[in-house]
C-alpha positions as CSV (number, residue, x, y, z in Angstrom):
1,X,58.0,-61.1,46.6
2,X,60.9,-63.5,46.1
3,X,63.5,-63.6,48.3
4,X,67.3,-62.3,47.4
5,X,69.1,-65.7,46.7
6,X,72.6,-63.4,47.9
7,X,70.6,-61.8,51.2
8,X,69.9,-64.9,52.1
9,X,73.2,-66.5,52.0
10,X,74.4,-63.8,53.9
11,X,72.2,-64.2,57.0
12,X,72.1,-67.9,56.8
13,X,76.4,-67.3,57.3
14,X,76.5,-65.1,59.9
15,X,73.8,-67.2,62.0
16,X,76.0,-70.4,61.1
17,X,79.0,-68.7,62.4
18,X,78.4,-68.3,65.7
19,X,76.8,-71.6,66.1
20,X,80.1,-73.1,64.9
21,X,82.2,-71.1,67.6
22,X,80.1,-73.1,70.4
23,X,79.9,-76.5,68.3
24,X,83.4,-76.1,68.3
25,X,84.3,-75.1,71.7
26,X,81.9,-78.0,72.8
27,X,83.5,-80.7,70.7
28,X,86.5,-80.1,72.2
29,X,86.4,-81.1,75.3
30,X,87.8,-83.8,74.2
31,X,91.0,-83.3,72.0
32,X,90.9,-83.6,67.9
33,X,93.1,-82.9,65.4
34,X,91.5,-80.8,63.0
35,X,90.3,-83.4,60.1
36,X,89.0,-85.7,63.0
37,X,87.2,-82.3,64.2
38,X,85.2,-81.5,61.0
39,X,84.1,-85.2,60.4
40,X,83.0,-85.2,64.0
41,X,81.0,-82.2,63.4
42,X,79.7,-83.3,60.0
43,X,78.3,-86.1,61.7
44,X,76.6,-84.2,64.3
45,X,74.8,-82.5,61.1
46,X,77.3,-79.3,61.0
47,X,79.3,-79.2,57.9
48,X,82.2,-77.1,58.0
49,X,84.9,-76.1,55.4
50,X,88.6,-76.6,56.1
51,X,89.1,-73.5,54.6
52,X,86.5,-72.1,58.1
53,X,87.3,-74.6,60.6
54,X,91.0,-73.8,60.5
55,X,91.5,-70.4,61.1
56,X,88.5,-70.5,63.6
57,X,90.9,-73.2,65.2
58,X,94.1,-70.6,64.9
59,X,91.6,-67.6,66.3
60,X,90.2,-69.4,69.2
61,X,93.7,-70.4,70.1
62,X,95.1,-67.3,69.6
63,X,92.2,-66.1,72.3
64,X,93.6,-68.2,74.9
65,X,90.4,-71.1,74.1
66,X,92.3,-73.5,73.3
67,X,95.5,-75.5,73.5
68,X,97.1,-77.5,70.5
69,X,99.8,-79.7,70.2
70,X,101.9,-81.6,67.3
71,X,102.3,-85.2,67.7
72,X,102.8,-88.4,65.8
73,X,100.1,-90.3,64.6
74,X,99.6,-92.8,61.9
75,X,103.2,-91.4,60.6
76,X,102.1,-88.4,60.1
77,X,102.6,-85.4,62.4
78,X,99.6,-83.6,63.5
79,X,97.8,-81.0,65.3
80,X,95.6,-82.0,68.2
81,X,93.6,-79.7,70.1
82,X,91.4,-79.1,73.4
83,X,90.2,-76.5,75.6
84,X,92.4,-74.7,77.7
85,X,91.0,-74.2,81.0
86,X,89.8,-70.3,79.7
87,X,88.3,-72.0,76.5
88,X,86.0,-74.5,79.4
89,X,85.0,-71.0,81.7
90,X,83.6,-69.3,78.5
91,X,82.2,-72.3,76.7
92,X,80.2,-72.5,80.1
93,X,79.0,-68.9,79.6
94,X,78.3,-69.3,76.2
95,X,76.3,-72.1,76.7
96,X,74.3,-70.7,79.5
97,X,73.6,-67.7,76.9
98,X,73.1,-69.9,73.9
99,X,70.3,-71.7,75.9
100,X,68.9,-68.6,76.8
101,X,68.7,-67.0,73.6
102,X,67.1,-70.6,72.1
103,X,64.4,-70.1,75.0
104,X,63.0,-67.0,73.6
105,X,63.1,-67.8,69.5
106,X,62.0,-70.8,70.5
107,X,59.3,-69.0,72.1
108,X,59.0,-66.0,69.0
109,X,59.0,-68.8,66.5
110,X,55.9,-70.4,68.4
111,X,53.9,-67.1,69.0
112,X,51.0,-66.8,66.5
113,X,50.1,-63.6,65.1
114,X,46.4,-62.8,65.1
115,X,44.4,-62.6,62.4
116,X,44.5,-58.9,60.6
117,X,48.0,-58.0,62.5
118,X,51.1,-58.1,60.8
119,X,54.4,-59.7,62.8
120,X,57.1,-57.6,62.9
């Protein structure tokens, strides 16, 4: 049976979007203005859209996460941010759960299914 092109797509961005909350909350522990943020994370291997990493940014500061601030730099003014000192209490807990829930696909994705049983 081929697989839905659009079903897939779908799952593949909502497990991507999650991941990028933590990347992001992780990268920033040190401070980044937003284009400096993406290329960071692009070279990490996560590519992320201005058009996401932005209002994720504005959300996760508007949850307390994060601080920004505007300040000069290479004549330009721009918006740098980092973790507020909620954002470093939850990125701990996330973490904590984000290992966690690795452990155990890491452990479904390993578990072979005998012969004649179908997985679930």
């Amino acid at each position: 049976m081929p697989v839905d092109d659009t079903q897939f797509e779908n799952l593949r961005l909502e497990l991507r979007r999650g991941c990028l909350v933590l990347a992001v909350l992780a990268k920033l522990r040190s401070e980044y203005h937003g284009y400096a943020l993406g290329k960071a994370l692009s070279e990490s291997g996560l590519q992320i859209e201005e058009n996401t990493l932005y209002p994720l940014l504005r959300r996760l500061e508007s949850q307390k996460l994060l601080i920004s601030q505007w300040r000069m730099e290479d004549k330009r003014n721009k918006r740098f941010y980092r973790l507020s000192e909620e954002g470093q209490m939850v990125l701990k807990r996330l973490v904590e759960e984000w290992r966690g829930i690795n452990g155990a696909i890491e452990t479904l994705l390993g578990a072979r299914v005998a012969p004649g049983r179908k997985s679930a």
